[in-house]
Every structure is written in structure tokens, then in C-alpha cells.
C-alpha positions in Angstrom: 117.3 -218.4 -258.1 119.2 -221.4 -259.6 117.8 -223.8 -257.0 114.6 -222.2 -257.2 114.0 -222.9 -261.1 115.6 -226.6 -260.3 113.1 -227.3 -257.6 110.4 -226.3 -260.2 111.0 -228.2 -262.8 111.8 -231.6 -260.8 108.4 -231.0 -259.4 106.7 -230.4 -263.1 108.7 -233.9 -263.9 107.7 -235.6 -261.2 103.9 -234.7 -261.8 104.5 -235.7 -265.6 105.9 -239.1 -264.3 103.2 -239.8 -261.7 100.4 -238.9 -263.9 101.9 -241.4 -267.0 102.4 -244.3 -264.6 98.2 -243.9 -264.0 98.1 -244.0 -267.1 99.9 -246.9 -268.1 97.4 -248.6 -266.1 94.4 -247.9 -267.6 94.9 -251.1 -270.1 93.7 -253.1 -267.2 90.1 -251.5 -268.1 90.1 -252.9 -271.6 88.2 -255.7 -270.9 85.1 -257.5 -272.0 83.0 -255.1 -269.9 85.1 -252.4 -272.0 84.4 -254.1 -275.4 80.5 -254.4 -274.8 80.3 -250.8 -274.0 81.6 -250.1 -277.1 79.3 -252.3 -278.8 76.5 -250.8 -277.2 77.5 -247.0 -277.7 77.6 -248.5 -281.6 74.3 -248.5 -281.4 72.5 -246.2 -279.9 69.5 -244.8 -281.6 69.0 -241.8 -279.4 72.1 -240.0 -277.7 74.8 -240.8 -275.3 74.2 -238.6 -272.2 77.8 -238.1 -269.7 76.9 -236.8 -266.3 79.5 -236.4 -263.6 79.5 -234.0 -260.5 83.1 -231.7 -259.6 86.1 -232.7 -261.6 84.6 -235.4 -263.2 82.1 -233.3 -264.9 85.0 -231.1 -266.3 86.1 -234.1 -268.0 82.7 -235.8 -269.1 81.5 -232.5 -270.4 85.0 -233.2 -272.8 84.2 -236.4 -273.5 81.2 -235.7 -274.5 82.3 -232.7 -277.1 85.0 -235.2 -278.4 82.2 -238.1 -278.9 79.9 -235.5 -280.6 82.6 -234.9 -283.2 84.0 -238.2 -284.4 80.1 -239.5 -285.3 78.2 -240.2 -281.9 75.3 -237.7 -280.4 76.2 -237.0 -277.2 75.4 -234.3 -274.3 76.7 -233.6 -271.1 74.4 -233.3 -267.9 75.4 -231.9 -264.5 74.7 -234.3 -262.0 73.4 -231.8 -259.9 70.9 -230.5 -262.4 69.8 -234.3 -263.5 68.4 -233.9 -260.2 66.8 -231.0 -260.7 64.7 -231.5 -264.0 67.3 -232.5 -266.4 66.6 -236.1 -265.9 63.9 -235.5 -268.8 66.8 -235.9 -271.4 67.3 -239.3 -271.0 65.5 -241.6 -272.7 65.1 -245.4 -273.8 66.9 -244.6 -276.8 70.1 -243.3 -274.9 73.2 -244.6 -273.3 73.9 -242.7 -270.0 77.7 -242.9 -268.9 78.5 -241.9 -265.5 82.0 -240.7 -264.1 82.9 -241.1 -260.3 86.0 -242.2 -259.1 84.3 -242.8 -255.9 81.1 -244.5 -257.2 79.4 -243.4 -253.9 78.9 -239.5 -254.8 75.7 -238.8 -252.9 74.4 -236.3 -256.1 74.8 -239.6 -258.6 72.1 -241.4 -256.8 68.7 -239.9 -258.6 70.1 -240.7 -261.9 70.9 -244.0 -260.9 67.8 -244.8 -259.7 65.8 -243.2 -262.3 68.2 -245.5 -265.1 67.5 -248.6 -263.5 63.3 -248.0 -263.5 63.5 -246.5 -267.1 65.6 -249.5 -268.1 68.2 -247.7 -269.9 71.3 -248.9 -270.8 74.2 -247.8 -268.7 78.0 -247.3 -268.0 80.1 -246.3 -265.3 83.6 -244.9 -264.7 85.1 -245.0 -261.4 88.4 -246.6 -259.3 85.7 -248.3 -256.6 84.9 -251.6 -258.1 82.3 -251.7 -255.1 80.9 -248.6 -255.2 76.9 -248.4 -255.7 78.1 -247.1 -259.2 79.5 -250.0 -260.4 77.2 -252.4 -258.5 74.1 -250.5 -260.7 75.4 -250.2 -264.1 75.2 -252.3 -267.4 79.0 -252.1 -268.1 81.2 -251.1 -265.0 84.9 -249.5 -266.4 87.4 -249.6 -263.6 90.2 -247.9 -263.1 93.1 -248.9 -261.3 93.8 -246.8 -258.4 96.8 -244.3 -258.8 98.5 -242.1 -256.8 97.7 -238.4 -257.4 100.3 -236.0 -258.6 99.0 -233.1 -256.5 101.7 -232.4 -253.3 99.3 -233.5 -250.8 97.9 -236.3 -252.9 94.4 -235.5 -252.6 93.3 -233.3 -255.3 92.0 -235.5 -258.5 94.9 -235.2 -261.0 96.0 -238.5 -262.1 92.4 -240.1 -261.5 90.8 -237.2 -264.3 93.7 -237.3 -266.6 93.0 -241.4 -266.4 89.3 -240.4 -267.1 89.7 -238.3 -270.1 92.8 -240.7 -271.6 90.1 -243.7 -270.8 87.3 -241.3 -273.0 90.2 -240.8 -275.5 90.1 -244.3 -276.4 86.3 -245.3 -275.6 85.8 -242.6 -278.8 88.5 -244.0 -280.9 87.7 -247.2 -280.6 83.8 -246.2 -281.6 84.9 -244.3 -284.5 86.4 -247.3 -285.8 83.8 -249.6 -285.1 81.3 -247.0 -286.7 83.5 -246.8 -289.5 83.9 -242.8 -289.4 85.9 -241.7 -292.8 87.7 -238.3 -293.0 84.5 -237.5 -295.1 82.0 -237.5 -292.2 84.6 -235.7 -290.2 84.7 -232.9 -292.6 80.9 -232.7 -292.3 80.8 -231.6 -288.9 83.9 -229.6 -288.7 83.4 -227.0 -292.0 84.8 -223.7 -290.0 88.2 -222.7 -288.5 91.4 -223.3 -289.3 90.6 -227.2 -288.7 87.7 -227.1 -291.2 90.1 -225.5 -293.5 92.7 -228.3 -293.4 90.0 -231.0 -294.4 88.8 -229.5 -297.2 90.3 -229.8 -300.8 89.8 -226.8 -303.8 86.9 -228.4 -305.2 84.8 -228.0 -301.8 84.1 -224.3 -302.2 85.8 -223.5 -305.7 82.9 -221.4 -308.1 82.0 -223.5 -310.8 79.8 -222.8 -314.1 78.2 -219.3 -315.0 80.2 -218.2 -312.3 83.2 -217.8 -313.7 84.6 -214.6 -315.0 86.0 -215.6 -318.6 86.7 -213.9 -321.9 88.1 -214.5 -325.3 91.6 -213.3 -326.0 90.1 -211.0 -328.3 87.7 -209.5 -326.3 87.2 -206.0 -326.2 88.5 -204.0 -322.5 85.0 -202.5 -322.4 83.4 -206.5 -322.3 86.4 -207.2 -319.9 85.4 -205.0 -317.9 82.0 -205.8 -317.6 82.6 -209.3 -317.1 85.0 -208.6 -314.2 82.4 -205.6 -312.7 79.4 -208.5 -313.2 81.4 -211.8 -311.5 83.0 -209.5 -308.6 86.2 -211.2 -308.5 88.6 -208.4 -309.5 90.1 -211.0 -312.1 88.8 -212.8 -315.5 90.3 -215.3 -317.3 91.1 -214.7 -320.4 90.6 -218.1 -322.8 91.5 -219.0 -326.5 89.1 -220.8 -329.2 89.9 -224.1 -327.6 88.9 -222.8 -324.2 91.7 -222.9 -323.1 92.7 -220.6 -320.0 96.1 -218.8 -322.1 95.9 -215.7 -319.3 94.2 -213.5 -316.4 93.7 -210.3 -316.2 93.3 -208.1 -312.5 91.8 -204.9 -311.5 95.4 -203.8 -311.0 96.3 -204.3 -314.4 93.3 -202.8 -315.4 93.8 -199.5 -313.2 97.8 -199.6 -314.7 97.3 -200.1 -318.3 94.1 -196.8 -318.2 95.5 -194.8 -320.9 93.4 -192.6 -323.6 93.4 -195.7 -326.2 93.0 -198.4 -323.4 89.1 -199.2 -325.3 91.0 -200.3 -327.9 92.6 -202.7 -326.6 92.1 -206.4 -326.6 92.5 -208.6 -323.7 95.2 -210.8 -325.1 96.7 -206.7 -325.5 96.6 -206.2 -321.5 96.1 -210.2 -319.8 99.1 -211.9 -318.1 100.2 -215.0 -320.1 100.7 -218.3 -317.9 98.7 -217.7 -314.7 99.4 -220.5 -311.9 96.4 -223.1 -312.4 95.8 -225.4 -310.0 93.8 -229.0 -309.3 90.7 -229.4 -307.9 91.7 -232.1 -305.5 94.4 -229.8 -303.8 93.7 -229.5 -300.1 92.4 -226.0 -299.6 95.3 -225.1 -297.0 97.8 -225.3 -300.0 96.1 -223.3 -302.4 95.7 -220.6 -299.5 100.1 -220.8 -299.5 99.9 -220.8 -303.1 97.9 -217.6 -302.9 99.7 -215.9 -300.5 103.6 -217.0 -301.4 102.7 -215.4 -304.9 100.6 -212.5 -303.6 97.8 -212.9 -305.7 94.2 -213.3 -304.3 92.1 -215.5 -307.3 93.3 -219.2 -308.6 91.9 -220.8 -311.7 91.3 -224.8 -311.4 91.9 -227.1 -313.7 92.2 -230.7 -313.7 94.2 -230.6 -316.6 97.3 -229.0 -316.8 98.2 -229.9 -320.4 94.5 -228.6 -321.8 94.1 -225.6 -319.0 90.7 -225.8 -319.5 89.0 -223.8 -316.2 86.7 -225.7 -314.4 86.5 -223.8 -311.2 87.7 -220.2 -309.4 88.3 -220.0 -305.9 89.4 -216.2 -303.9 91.4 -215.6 -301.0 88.5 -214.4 -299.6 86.6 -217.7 -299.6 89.4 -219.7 -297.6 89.5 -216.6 -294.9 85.7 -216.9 -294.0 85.9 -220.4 -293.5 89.2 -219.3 -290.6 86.8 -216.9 -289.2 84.2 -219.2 -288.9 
């Protein structure tokens, strides 16, 4: 069983050092051809349209998911279907990349053909520098040939993960020349647990007439009210200088109910010092804050000296945006 568990893991190395080797190789592809195709992508008006037929297909169909998030348009087509009708995407407007490490796949040829008579602007991908891919496009990327990491050195495993590290860096490298902030970024990614670590407290924070505030001296029966009406299950509870000096939960109201709770005032029931945080605090944080404290509202303030409350955000708010 020993020599059985050492045999499988000198394999899984072997396949990790195979596969980085064709890796390391791929800087031969970043050449002028590489740089203009960059350029170009920069400035497409339309989309950038990936087709690829088999394994390639798998990884342009990635490519194109990863371009569509860092700031470029892009769609994937399956070479088999551009035949088929979906040749109608492409336009003048477009960039059309195509992934072969042949070059000579028999279902690329319609959409080559149809590129070159539609003049539009092309790129190909592919380890055959003499392929009819490479002889047709605009910007020919070639990879070096690598030996495949698959035991009989046939199936495409080094060639794709090649591709997609090759994609990798054609993105990247677009991103930068586009000039894609964090900001745009956020844009396009608002839900998950990845839209949730981009934004900051003052992205979905309740702001204005929204707020559920009273005076210290406010009666429980207006406390109440104000909590029913802003659907919270807290109010802040604020002095003459509007200054947030308290909160006050539907817990404490349910364990201060008494015969002469009416009476009361809400500097009588509120809990003095509630945590107060900035608006600028990335959202993930005040979601720790939250639950480390186990308490479901935070007040915002961008002053912690005056406590003046700006803003409210609920636990609630950040979990929608993880379900998202």
C-alpha cells in the first residue's frame, strides 16, 4: 500500500513538473505579434468572440468568462455551431480569437473563411506556426511545443494548461492597458462572497430618513414606533448634539416589559457606547465585527470623537449580497 501511495504521488509530481516546464515556455509568445493583439483587443468597439472545438473550447469558453470580467465584452462560440448559424455574431466591430493547437482542425475552417471576407480582425492560438490558422490570422500567438503530461502523451494537458496561462496574461495585460481600477471591478462583480470583499460600509449602508433615531428622552411608546416603522429591530438613541450616546434592541425591549415600562425614557432602557464604525470599512470587516460581538445592526460614523450617525447597515444586508 506504501509503494502504492509512492507511485501516486511521483506521478502527480511528475505531471506538475511536465506541465510548468510548458509553461515556462510560453514567454517565447510575447512578442510583437503578442503586443499588437493587445493593442487591438484595447479597442474593440464591439465584442471579442473565442471559438475553439474539443479541449480548446473548454478553455476559450474560460477565457472568455475571465475577459468579460476584468472590462472587455467577450462571448464564447462553439466552433461547431459558428458553422451552424452562429457565425451571425460576429461582426466588423469584433475581434474573433481562435484556439487550435493544431491550426488545421477541419471544423475551424467556415469561420476562417467567413473572417477573412468580412474583414475582421483576428487572432489565433496554436503550437503549428504553419497551420492554415496561423497562415490566415491578423496576429498569429504561437506556442512552443511541449510534451504532454498525460502517460501516453497524447491527450492535451500541457498544450491547454499553456492556453489558458497564455489567456491569463493576454487579460492582464488588457486590464492594464485599459486601465481597469478595483472600482470597475466592483461594478461587475456586486454578489457572492467576492462581491462582498470589494465593497466597503458605505456601498449599502441606509442613509437619511432611514435611520431609526431618537432622543435620549424619548418616550418607550415613540421608541417603539420608530423601531416598528424603520424595521431594524434597533434605534439609536441620540443626545441634543446629535450625537449617537446609545442603541436600543428588540431584545432589550422584550427584557425591560414591565407594568411601568411606558414610563420610561430611552436613555432609562438604551445601551450606552454601542460599537460605531466608518464608512470606508470594507464590508467583509463589519460582517466579523457583527458576528464576533453577536449583534446584527452597526451605526456608521465618520467620526468617532462627534458619533454623529451617518449611516446603518444589518447583518441581513451583507448576507443577501453572499447569496447572491
Amino acid at each position: 500500500m506504501k509503494s502504492s501511495s509512492t507511485t501516486i504521488i511521483k506521478s502527480a509530481i511528475e505531471v506538475l513538473n511536465i506541465e510548468i516546464s510548458g509553461i515556462k515556455l510560453i514567454k517565447k509568445t510575447f512578442d510583437n505579434n503578442f503586443v499588437s493583439a493587445i493593442k487591438e483587443l484595447s479597442k474593440v468597439k464591439g465584442r471579442v468572440i473565442i471559438t475553439g472545438i474539443g479541449k480548446s473550447g473548454h478553455i476559450a469558453n474560460k477565457i472568455a468568462s475571465t475577459m468579460s470580467s476584468t472590462g472587455t465584452p467577450a462571448q464564447f462560440c462553439h466552433s461547431n455551431e459558428m458553422s451552424h448559424g452562429d457565425l451571425g455574431v460576429l461582426s466588423k466591430k469584433d475581434v474573433l480569437i481562435i484556439i487550435s493547437n493544431s491550426g488545421n482542425s477541419s471544423e475551424l475552417k467556415d469561420t476562417i473563411t467567413f473572417a477573412r471576407k468580412n474583414n475582421i480582425k483576428t487572432i489565433g492560438i496554436s503550437s503549428n506556426i504553419k497551420s492554415e490558422l496561423m497562415q490566415s490570422v491578423n496576429y498569429p500567438l504561437l506556442l512552443s511545443n511541449a510534451k504532454e503530461a498525460c502517460a501516453v502523451g497524447k491527450a492535451p494537458t500541457t498544450s491547454t494548461t499553456m492556453t489558458l496561462v497564455l489567456g491569463d496574461a493576454i487579460c492582464v495585460a488588457l486590464m492594464k492597458l485599459k486601465k481597469f481600477k478595483i472600482e470597475d471591478y466592483k461594478k461587475i462583480h456586486p454578489g457572492g462572497v467576492l462581491g462582498l470583499s470589494l465593497m466597503k460600509v458605505k456601498d449599502i449602508m441606509h442613509i437619511k430618513n432611514k435611520l431609526p433615531l431618537v432622543s435620549e428622552n424619548s418616550k418607550m411608546k415613540n421608541v417603539i414606533i420608530e423601531m416598528t416603522k424603520k424595521s431594524f429591530g434597533h434605534v439609536g438613541v441620540i443626545d441634543k448634539n446629535k450625537k449617537i450616546v446609545g442603541v436600543i434592541t428588540d431584545g432589550d425591549l422584550r427584557r425591560g416589559l414591565n407594568a411601568k415600562f411606558l414610563d420610561k425614557l430611552a436613555k432609562d432602557i438604551m445601551t450606552k457606547k454601542p460599537k460605531i464604525i466608518a464608512s470606508d470599512l470594507p464590508l467583509l470587516d463589519a460582517l466579523s465585527i457583527m458576528t464576533k460581538n453577536k449583534i446584527t445592526c452597526l451605526f456608521i460614523s465618520n467620526n468617532k470623537s462627534i458619533r454623529k450617525p451617518i449611516g446603518i447597515i444589518h447583518i441581513h444586508d451583507c448576507l443577501r449580497l453572499m447569496q447572491n
